[in-house]
N, C-alpha and C positions, 0 to 999 in steps of 0.2 A: 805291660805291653798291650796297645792295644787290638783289635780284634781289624784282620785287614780284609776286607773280600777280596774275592775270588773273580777272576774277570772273565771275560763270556766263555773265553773257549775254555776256559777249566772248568766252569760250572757244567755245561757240556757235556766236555769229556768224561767227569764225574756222574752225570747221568744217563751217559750213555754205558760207560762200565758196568755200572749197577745193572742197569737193565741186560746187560750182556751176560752177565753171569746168571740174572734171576732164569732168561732163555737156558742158558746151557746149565742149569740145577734141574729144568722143567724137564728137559731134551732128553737126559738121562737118567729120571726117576721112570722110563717106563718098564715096567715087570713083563716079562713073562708067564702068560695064563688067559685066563678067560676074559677080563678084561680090556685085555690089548685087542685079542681080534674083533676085527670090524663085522657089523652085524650085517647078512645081507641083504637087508632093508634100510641102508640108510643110503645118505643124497649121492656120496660117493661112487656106493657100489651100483647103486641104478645106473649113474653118469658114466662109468664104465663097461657095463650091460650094453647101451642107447650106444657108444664111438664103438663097439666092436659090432656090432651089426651095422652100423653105418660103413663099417673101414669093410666090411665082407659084401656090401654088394656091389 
């Protein structure tokens, strides 16, 4: 039998599954520990620092 492709939207669908799963493998590898918490020098925690003094005057 020969070999048939796959036509746009399965190819697609097929790389978007993939990539769906690879996100929810990522999503749910995180541990608990030092690691995870965010350090308070980084872009986020400033960025959060900067809108609550902004949102308090």
């Amino acid at each position: 039998m020969g070999v048939t492709r796959l036509k746009r939207k399965d190819r697609k669908n097929k790389t978007t599954s993939r990539l769906e799963v690879q996100f929810l493998k990522n999503a749910t590898n995180l541990e608990p520990g030092s690691r995870s918490h965010e350090s308070p020098n980084n872009q986020i925690a400033k960025n959060n620092v900067a809108l609550a003094k902004a949102a308090g005057k």
